[in-house]
N, C-alpha and C positions, 0 to 999 in steps of 0.2 A: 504493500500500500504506500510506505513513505515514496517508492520510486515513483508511481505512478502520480502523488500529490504533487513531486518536485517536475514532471514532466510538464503537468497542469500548469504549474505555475510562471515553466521556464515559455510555454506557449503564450501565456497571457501577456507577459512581461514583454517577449516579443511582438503581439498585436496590437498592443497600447504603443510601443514605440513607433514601430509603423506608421501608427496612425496618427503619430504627434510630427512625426516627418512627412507624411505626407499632408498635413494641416500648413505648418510650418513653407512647405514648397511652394503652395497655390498662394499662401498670401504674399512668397516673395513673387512670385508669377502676375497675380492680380493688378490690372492696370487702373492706375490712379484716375479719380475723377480731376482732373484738371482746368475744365474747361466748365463756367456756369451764362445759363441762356436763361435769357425773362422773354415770355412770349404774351400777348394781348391780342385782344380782339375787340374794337370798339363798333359792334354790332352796328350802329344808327348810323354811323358813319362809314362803314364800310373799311377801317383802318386796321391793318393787322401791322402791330407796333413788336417790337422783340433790340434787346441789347446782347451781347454776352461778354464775359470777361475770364482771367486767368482765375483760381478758385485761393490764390498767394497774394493777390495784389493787395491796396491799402486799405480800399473798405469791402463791406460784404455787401453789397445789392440786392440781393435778394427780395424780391417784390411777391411771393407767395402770402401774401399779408389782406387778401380779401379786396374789393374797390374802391377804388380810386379816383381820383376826378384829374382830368386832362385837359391842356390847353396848346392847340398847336399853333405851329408859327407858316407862313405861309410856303410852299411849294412852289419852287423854282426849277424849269424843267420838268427832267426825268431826274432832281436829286432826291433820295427820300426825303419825307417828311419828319421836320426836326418838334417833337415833345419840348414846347417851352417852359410848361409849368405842369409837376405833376403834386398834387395836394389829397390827403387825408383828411376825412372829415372828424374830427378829435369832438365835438358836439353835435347838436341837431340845426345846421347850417351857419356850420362856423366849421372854416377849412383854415389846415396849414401846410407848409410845404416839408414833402416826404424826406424823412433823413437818415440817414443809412450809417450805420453803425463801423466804426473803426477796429482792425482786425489787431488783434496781441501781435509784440514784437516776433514772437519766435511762430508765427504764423504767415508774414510778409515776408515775399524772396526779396532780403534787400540790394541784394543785386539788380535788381530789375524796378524795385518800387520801395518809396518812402514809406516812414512808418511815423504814422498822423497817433498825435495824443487824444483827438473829438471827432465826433462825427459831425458827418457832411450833409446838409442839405442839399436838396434838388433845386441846382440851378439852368436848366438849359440841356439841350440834346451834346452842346459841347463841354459841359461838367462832369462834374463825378457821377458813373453811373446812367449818362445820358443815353436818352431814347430815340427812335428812330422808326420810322416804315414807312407804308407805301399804299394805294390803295385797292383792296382787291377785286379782281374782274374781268372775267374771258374777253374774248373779242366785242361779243354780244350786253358786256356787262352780267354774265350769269358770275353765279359763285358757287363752289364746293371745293372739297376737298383738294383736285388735283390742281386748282388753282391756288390753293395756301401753297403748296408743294413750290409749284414753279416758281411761285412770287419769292418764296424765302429761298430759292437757287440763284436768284436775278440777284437778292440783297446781299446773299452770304458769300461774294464768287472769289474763293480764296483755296486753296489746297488743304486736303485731310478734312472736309465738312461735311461727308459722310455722319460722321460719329451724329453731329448736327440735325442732320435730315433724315436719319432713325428716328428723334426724336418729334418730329413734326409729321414722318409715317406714321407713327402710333398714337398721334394725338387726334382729336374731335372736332379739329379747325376744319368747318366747311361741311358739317355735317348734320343732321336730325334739322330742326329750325335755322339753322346759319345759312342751310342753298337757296341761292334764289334761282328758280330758271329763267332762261330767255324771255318764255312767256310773261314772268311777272316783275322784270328790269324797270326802275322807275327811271323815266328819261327824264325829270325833272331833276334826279341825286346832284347835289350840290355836297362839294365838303361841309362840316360847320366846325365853328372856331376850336369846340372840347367836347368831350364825351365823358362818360365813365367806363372804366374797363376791368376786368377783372384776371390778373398776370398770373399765369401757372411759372414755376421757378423749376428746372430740372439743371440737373450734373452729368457730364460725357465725359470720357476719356481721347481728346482728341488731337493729342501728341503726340501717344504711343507711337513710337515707329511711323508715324508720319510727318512730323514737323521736319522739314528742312532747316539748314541751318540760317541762318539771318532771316527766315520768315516771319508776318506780322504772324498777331493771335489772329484765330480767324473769327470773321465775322464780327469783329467790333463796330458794335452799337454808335458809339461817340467819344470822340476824341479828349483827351482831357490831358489839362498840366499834371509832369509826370512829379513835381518841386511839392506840389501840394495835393493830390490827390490822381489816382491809379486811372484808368481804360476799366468800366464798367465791372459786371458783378461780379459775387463771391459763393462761395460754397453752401449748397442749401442745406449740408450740417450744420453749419453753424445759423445764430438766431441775428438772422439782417433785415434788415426793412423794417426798423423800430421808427415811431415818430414820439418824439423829444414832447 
């Protein structure tokens, strides 16, 4: 019997380890969410809004925080649409401007991005965290799905944005109530100045093995001073989109 206990044992001893090694493997294997995307859809107005940013940089952006109220600035061209003011309503009509939470030192690659003691309000599509889009609709003005698709191929056109456009395959942009067909296109649709929108926040891995070297992040939202504040959002682990 004892031989047989220590056999037991010397089996088990070896399947836990196994199994602590092959735990151990996949996590050094598992690709890092690197890359964070804010997506919107301001229904009345037909505007499909979206940022994204490094998930390291100096604040977290994160806009998964429920609706919002918007204000855009005019459309020039074919440039997107710059988000000038984006506001939380903090009472029952009483708004303020959304502000986005400043990341721990040992969370910012300070190689690449400063590291801010306050958070940042929303100033403009070329601030911290700024916004951006365009507005959606086939030829005929119809909407659905494979037209969020295309629109956010036109916005995002940058190398490795795959990881990106997983994430807009799997989502509900353009689908149940959002399709309009040909048939029911208002030819009257005029943009108007703001909406409210309500932004889903997801995370991709989208450097693995794809970023080249000197490449931009892909798909940034809005430009911003690198002296005082980072290129758009941050990791939806962490708690971003607080208003002060």
């Amino acid at each position: 019997m004892p031989s047989v206990r220590r056999s037991w044992t010397v089996l088990l001893v070896a399947v836990v380890l196994a199994a602590v090694a092959g735990i151990a493997s996949a996590a050094e294997g598992d690709p890092a969410e690197d890359t964070l995307v804010n997506l919107g859809y301001d229904e009345e107005n037909h505007l499909f809004l979206f940022n994204t940013s490094p998930t390291n940089s100096t604040y977290d952006c994160t806009l998964e925080n429920g609706v919002l109220a918007t204000q855009y600035g005019p459309a020039v061209d074919s440039d997107p649409i710059p988000v000038e003011k984006l506001e939380v309503e903090v009472e029952s009509g009483v708004f303020e401007a959304f502000t986005f939470l400043n990341r721990r030192q040992e969370e910012v690659d300070i190689v690449e991005f400063s590291v801010a003691t306050e958070t940042a309000t929303y100033e403009g599509a070329g601030g911290a965290c700024g916004l951006s889009g365009a507005i959606v609709g086939g030829p005929n003005g119809q909407i659905n799905h494979g037209q969020f698709m295309k629109l956010f191929h036109q916005l995002v056109d940058t190398q490795g944005m795959g990881c990106l456009n997983r994430i807009i395959a799997n989502s509900d942009f353009g689908k149940g109530d959002q399709q309009v067909r040909t048939s029911d296109v208002d030819a009257s649709f005029e943009l108007g100045q703001g909406g409210t929108v309500d932004f889903k926040t997801a995370a991709a891995d989208c450097e693995h093995g794809k970023k080249d070297k000197g490449e931009d992040h892909p798909g940034q939202g809005g430009q911003q001073d690198q002296s005082n504040q980072s290129d758009s959002p941050g990791n939806s682990g962490n708690a971003g989109g607080h208003n002060k």
